[in-house]
Backbone as CSV, one residue per row, in Angstrom:
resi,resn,N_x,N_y,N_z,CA_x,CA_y,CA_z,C_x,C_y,C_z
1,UNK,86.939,121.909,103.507,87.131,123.006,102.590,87.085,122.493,101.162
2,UNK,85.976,122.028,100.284,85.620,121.745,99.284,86.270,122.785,98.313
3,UNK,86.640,122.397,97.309,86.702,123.279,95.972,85.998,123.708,94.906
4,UNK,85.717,125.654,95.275,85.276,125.919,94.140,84.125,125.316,92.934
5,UNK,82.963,125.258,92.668,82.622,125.212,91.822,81.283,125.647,91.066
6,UNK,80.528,125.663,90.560,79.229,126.139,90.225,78.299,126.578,91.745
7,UNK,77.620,127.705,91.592,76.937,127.994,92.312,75.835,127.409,93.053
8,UNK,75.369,126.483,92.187,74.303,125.156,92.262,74.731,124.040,92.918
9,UNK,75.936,123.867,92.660,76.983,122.747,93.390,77.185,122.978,94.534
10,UNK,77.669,124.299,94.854,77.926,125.036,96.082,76.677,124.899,97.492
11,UNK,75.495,125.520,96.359,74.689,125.648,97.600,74.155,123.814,98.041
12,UNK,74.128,123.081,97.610,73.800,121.762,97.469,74.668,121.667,98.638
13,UNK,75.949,121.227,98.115,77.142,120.887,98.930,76.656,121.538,100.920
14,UNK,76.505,122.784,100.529,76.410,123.698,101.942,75.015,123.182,102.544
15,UNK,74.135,122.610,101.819,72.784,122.245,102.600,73.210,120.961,102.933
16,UNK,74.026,119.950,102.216,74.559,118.772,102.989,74.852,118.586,103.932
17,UNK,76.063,119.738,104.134,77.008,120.420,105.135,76.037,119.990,106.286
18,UNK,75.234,121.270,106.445,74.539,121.829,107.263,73.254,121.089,107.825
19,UNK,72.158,119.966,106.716,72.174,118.793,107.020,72.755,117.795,108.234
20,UNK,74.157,117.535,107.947,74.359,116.571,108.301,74.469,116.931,109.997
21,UNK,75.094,118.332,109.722,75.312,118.563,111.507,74.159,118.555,112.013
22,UNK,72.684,118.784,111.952,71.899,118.506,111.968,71.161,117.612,112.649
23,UNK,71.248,116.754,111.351,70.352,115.182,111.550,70.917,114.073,111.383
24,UNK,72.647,114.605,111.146,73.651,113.203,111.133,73.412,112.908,109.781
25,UNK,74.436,111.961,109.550,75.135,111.209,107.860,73.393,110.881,107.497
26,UNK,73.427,110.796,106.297,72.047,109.997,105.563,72.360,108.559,105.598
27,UNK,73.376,107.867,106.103,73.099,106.032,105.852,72.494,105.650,106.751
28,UNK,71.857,104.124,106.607,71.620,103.382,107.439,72.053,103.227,107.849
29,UNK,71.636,103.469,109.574,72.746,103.306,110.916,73.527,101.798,111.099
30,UNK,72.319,101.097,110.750,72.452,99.584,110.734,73.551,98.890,109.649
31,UNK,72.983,99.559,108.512,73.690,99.025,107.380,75.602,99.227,107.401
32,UNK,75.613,100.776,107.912,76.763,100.741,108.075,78.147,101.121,109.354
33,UNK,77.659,99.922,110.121,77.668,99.782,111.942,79.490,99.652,111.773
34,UNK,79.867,98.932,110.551,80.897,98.375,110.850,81.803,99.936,110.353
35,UNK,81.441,101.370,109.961,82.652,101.766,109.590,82.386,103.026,110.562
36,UNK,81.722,102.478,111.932,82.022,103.782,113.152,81.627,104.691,112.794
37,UNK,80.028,104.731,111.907,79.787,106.202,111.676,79.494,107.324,113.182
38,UNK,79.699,108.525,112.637,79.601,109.160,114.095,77.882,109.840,113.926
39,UNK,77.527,109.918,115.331,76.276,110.609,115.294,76.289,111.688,114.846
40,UNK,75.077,112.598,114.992,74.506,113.761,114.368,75.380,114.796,115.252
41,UNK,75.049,114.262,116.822,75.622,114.874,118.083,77.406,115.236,118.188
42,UNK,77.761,113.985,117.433,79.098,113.748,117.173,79.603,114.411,115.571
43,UNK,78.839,114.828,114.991,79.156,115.669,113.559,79.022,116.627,113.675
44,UNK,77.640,117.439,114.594,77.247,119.282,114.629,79.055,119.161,115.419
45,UNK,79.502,118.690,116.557,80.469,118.984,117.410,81.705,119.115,116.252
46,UNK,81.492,118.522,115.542,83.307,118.166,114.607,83.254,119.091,113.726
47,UNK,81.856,119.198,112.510,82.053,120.029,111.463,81.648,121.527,111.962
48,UNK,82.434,122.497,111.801,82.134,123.722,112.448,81.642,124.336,111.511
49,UNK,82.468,124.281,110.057,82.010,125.395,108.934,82.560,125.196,107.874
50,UNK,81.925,125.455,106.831,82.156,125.253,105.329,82.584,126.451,104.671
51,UNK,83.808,126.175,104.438,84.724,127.025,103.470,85.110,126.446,102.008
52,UNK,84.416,127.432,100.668,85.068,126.825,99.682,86.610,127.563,99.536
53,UNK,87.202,126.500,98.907,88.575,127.070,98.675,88.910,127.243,96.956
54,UNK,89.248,128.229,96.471,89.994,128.438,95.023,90.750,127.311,94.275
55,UNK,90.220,127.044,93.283,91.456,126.105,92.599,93.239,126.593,92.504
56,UNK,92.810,127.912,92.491,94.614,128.071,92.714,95.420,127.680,93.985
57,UNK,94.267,127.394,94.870,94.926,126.575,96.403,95.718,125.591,95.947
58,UNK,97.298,126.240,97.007,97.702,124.761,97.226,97.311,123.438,97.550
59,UNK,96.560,123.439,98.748,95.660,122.470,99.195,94.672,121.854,98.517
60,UNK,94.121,122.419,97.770,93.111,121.870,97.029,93.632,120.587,95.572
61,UNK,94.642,121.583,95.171,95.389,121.163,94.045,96.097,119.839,94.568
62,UNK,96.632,119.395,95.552,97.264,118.336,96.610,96.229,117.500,97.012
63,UNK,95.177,117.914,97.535,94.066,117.056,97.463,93.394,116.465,96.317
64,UNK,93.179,117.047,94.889,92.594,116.326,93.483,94.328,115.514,93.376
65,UNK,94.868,116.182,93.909,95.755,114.552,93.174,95.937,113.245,93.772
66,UNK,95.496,113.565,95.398,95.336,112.008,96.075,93.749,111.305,95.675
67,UNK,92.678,112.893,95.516,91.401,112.273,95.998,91.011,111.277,94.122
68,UNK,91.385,112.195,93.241,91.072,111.953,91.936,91.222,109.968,91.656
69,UNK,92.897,110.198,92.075,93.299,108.552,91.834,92.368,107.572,93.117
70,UNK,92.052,108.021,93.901,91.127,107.349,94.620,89.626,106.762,94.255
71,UNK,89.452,108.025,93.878,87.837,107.705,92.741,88.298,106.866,91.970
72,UNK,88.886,107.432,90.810,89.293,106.541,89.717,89.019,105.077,90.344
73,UNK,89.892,104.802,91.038,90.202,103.628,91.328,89.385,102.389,91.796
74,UNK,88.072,103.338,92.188,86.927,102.095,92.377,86.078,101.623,91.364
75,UNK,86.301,102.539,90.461,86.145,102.018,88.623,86.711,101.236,87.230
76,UNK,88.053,101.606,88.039,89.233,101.581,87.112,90.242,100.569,88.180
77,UNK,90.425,99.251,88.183,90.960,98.806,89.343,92.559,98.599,89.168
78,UNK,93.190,99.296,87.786,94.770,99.112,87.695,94.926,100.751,87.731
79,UNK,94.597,101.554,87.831,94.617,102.730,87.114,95.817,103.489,88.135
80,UNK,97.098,103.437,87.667,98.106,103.923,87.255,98.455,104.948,88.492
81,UNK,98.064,105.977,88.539,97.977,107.032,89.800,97.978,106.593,91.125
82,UNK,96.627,105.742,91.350,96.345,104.996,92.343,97.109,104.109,92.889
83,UNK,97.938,103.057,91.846,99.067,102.298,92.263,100.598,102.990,92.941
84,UNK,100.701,103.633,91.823,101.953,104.552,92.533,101.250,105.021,93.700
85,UNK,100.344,105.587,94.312,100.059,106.401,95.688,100.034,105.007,96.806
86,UNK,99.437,103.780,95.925,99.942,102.722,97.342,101.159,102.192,97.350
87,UNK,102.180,101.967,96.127,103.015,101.701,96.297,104.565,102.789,97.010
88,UNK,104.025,103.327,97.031,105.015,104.810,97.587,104.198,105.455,99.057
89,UNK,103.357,103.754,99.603,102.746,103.887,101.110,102.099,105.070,101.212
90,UNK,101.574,106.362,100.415,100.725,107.665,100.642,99.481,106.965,101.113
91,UNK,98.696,105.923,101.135,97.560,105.867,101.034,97.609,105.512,102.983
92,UNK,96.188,105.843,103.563,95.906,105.246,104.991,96.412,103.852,105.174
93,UNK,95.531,102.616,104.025,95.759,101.607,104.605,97.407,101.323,104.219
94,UNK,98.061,101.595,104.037,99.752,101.194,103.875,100.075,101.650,105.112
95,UNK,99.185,102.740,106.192,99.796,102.639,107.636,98.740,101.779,108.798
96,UNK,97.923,100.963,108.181,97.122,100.813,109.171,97.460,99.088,108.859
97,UNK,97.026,98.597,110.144,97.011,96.856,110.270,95.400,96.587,108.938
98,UNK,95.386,95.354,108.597,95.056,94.854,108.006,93.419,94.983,108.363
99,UNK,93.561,94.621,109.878,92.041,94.537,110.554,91.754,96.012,110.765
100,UNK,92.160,96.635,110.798,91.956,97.898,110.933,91.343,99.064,109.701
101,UNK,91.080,98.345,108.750,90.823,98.725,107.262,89.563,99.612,107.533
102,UNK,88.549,98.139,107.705,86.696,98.492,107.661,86.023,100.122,108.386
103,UNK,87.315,100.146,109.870,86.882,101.272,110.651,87.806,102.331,110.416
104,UNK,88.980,102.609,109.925,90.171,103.276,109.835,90.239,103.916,108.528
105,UNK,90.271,102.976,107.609,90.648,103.278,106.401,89.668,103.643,105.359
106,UNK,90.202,103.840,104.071,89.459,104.852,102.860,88.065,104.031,102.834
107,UNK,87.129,104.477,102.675,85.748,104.326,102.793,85.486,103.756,101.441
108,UNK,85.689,102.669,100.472,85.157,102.192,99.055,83.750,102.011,98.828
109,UNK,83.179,101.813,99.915,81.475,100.833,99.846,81.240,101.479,98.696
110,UNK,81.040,102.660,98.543,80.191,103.501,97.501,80.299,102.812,96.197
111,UNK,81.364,101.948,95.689,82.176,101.331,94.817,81.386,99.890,94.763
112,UNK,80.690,99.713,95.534,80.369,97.908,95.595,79.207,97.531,94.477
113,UNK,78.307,98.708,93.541,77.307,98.748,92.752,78.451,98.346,91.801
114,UNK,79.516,99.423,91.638,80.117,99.282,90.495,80.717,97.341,90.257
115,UNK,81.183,97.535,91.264,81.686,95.811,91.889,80.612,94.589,91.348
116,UNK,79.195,94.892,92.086,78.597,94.096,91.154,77.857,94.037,89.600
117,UNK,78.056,95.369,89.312,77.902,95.320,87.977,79.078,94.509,86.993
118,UNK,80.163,95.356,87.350,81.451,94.328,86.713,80.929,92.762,86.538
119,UNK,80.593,92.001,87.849,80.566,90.777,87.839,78.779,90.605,87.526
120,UNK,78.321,91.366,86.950,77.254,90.826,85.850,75.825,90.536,87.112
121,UNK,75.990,90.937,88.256,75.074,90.843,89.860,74.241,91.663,89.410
């Protein structure tokens, strides 16, 4: 249940949606073996339907405040929000074993361009 936003955004978002149940995630199957992506077969079954929800949602409003400091955070690697949400254990990996990260836990890869740009790669 995405939130609300431009009409252009919307329909994008909903052809993703609808996409993916489809023909499955767009990554390389190969490339990314290690974080249990699920098939196409295994996504039409899970995602049923796309509902946007209002910014005046509770839910939504509860979600930009975990998801926001999350983003941030693969840019911004002290950034303030993000620390308090792991240090006050909200985040997955504060309940998951260590090895359990790659397949379990918050998905960063998307973050690894930024990663090697930092270090000048």
């Amino acid at each position: 249940m995405p939130e609300r936003s431009c009409r252009d955004d919307e329909q994008r978002l909903a052809a993703y949606f609808a996409d993916m149940r489809k023909t499955g995630a767009p990554f390389d199957p190969q490339a990314s073996t290690a974080y249990g992506p699920l098939s196409a077969e295994e996504l039409h079954a899970t995602l049923y339907e796309i509902k946007f929800k209002n910014k005046s949602s509770p839910m939504a409003q509860i979600a930009d405040l975990f998801l926001w400091p999350m983003a941030v955070s693969g840019y911004e690697e002290n950034y303030r929000p993000y620390l308090m949400l792991k240090e006050a254990g909200r985040l997955i990996e504060c309940r998951l074993e260590s090895t359990e990260h790659a397949s379990c836990g918050t998905k960063y890869s998307c973050f690894e361009l930024v990663e090697r740009a930092r270090r000048g790669a």
